[in-house]
C-alpha positions as CSV (number, residue, x, y, z in Angstrom):
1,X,3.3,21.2,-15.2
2,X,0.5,20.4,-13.0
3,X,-1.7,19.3,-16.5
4,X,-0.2,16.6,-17.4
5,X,0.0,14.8,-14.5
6,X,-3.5,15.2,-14.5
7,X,-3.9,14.1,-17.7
8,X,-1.6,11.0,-17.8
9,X,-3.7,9.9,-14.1
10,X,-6.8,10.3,-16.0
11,X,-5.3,8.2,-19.0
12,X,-3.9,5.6,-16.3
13,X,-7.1,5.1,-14.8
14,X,-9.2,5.4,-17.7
15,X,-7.0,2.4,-19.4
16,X,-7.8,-0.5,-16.6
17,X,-11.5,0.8,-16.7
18,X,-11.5,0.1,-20.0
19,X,-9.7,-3.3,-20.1
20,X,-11.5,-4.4,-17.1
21,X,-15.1,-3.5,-19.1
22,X,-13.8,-5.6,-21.9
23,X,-13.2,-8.8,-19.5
24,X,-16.8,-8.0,-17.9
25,X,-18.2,-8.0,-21.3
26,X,-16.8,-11.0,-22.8
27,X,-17.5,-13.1,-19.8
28,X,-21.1,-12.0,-19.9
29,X,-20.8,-12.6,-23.9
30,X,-19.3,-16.0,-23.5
31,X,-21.8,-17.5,-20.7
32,X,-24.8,-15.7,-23.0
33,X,-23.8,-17.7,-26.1
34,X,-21.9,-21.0,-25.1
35,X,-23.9,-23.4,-24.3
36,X,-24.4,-24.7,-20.1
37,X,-22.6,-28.0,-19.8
38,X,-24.5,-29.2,-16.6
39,X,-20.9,-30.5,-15.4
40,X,-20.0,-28.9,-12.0
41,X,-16.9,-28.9,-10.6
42,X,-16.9,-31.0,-7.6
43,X,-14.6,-32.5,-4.6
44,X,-14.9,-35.4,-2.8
45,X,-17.0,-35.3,0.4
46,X,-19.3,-32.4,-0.7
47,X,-23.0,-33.6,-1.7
48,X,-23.1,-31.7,-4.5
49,X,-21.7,-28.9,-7.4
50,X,-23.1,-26.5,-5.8
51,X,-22.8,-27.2,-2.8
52,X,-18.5,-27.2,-3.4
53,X,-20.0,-23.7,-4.9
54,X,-21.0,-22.4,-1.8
55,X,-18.4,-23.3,0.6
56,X,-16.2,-22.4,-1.5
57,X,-17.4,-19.0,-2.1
58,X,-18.0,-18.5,2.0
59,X,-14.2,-18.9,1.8
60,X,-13.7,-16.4,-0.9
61,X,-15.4,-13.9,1.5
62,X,-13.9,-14.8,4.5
63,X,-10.7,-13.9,2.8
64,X,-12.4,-10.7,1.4
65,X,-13.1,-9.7,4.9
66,X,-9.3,-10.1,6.1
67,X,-8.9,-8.2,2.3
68,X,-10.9,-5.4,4.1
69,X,-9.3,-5.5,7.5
70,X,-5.6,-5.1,6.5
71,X,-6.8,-3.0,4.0
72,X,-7.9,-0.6,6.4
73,X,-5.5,-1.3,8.8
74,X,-2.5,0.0,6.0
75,X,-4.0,3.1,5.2
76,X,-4.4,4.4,9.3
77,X,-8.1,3.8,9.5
78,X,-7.9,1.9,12.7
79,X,-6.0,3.6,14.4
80,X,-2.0,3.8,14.5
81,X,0.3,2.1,12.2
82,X,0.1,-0.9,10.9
83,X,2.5,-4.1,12.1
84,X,4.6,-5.3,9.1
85,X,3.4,-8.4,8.6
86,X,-0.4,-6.4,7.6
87,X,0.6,-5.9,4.0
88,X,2.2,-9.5,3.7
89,X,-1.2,-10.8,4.6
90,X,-3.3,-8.8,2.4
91,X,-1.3,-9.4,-0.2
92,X,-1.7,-13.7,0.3
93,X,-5.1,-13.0,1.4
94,X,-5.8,-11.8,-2.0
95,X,-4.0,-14.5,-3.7
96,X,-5.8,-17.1,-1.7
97,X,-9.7,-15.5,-2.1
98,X,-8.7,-15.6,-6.2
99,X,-7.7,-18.7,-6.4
100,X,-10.2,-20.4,-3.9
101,X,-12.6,-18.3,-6.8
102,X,-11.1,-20.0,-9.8
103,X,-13.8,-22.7,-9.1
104,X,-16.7,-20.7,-8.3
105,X,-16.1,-18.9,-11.7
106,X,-15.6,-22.0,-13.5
107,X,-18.7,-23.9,-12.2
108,X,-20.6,-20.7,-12.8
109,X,-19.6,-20.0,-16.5
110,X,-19.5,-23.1,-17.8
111,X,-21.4,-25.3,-16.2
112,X,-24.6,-22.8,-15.9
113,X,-23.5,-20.0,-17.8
114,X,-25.1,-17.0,-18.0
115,X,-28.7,-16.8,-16.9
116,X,-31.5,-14.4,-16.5
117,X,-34.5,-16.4,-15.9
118,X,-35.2,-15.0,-12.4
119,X,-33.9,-11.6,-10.9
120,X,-31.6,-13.6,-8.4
121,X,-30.0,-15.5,-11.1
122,X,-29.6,-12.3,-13.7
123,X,-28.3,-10.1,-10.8
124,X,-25.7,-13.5,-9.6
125,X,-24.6,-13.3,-13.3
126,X,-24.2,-9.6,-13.4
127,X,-22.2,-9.3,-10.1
128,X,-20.3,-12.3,-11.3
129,X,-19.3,-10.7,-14.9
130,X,-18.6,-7.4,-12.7
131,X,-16.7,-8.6,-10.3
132,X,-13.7,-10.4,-12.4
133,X,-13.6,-6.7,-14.6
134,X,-13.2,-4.8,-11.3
135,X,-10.7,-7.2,-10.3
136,X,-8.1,-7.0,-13.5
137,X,-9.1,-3.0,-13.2
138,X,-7.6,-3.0,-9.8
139,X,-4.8,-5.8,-10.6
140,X,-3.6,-3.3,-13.2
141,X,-4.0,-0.3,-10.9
142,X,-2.1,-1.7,-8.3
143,X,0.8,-0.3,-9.4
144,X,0.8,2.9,-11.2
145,X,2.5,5.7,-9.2
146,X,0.2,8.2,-10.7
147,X,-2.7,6.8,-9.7
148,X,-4.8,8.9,-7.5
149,X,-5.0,8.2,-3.4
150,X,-8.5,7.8,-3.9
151,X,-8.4,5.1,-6.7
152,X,-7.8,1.4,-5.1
153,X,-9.9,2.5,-1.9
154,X,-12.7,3.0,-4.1
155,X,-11.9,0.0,-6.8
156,X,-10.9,-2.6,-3.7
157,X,-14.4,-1.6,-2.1
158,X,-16.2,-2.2,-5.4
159,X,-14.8,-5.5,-5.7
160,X,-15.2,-6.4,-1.8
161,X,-19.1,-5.1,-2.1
162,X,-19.3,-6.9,-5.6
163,X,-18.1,-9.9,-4.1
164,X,-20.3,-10.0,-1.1
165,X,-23.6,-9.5,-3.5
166,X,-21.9,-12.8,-4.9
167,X,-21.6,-14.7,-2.0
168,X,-25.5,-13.6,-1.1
169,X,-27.1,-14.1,-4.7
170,X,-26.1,-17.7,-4.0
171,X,-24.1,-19.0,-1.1
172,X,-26.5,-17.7,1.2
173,X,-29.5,-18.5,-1.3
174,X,-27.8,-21.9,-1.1
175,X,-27.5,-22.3,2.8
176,X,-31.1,-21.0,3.4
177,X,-32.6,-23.3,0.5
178,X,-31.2,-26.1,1.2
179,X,-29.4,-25.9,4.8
180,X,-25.9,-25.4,5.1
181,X,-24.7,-29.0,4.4
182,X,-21.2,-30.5,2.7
């Protein structure tokens, strides 16, 4: 009896490993083989493309970090229970940081697609390409009963330490290039 459990977690994790790969790989296909518009998304009062980048990804990460928190605050790890309203926040939390990505990703992939003409910029592109397959992964791990205990600690840590390569590949190349202006 015990087997097939086994077997059926294995398949259940196995599947958004899979699926997430494939979204990892055609991103990384797509921004190889279209060709970089040069247009970056932008919003009024910010200097620049990038510079809406940046912020905007410091956000993303700021929200990651509350991801973490309640994260570790619902499974016990800092001590006691968590209040109710923990899980409610991580979930909008989440939400919020992928939608606030939306235009990081867009700028990224179309408007620069991707590159690999320095180690910086091949690594940015990696992480980026990485970090949306870890996310569906976990998005369709999220909820599978059989799922080990292990699993989304290990996947939501991925993504959180994907994300913060991210956010250091070029927000904080950004802020230290250029100086942390709007």
């Amino acid at each position: 009896m015990t087997a097939p459990a086994t077997r059926s977690g294995t398949a259940g994790l196995l599947v958004p490993l899979l699926v997430g790969g494939v979204v990892a790989v055609v991103l990384g296909v797509y921004g190889s083989v279209h060709q970089p518009t040069g247009v970056a998304v932008n919003i009024a009062g910010f200097s620049s493309g990038q510079s809406v980048k940046a912020w905007l990804a410091s956000v993303v990460v700021l929200l990651a970090v509350v991801q973490l928190i309640s994260a570790l605050a619902m499974y016990g790890k800092l001590g006691g229970e968590a209040p109710s309203w923990v899980s409610p926040l991580h979930r909008w939390s989440g939400r919020l940081a992928f939608l606030v990505s939306i235009p990081v990703a867009m700028h990224c992939l179309y408007a620069l697609g991707f590159q690999s003409f320095d180690t910086r910029v091949l690594v940015h592109s990696l992480l980026g390409c990485f970090f949306y397959g870890i996310f569906v992964c976990k998005m369709l791990l999220l909820r599978r009963d059989d799922t080990a205990p292990w699993v989304l600690p290990v996947v939501g840590g991925l993504a959180f330490t994907v994300l913060v390569g991210l956010w250091l590949s070029a927000a904080l190349w950004f802020f230290t290039t250029f100086g942390v202006i709007f």
